[in-house]
C-alpha positions, 0 to 999 in steps of 0.5 A: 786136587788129588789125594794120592797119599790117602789113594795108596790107604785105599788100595792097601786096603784092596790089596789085603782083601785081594790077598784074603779071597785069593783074587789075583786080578783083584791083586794086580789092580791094587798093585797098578794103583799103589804104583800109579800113587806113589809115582805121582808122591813122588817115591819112585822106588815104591812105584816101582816095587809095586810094578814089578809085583804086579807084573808077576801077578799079570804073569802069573794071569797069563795078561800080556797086553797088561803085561806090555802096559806095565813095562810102560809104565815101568818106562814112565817112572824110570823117565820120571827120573833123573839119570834113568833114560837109558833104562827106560828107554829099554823098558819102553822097548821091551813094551813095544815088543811084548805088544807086537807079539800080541798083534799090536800093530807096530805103530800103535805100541810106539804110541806108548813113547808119545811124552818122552822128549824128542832126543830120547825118541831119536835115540829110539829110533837109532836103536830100532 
């Protein structure tokens, strides 16, 4: 079993140290982590604090795959959510859109929508 409570000390921790020398990339990957952790605890509000603050960084670092990925994400956590599937249906979307200007082939980014429930992707579907 996974200790994500004991996953967020560690990446704290890198998240200071990436702070110190000033490594961004070194940043945006602590960030990922803290989001990925507190998402799977449970505190949604958190993972989703630290996604948009990776995302500055990834934007700042000019990575706009990463950039897609992280909206995904962001997706992830809204659907993990009851009340919030409009808005990650948006945020799912915005992925897909950030990815084909990265010459992701259409196909492949709606990949990102695979584990969402077959009414939410009828929904996307009517929007596209």
């Amino acid at each position: 079993m996974h200790d994500y409570n004991k996953s967020i000390v560690y990446y704290e921790l890198q998240l200071s140290v990436a702070k110190e020398i000033k490594d961004l990339v070194l940043e945006a990957d602590a960030l990922h982590g803290l989001a990925d952790s507190h998402g799977r605890v449970g505190d949604y509000d958190k993972a989703m604090k630290y996604l948009e603050l990776e995302l500055v960084a990834l934007s700042e670092l000019g990575f706009i795959v990463e950039q897609g990925r992280n909206h995904s994400c962001m997706g992830d956590v809204l659907l993990a959510q009851d009340g919030h599937e409009k808005e990650a249906i948006e945020m799912f979307q915005k992925a897909s859109g950030i990815l084909e200007t990265c010459d992701y082939p259409g196909e492949m980014s709606w990949t990102l929508c695979k584990r969402m429930s077959p009414s939410l992707l009828h929904d996307i579907s009517q929007l596209r």
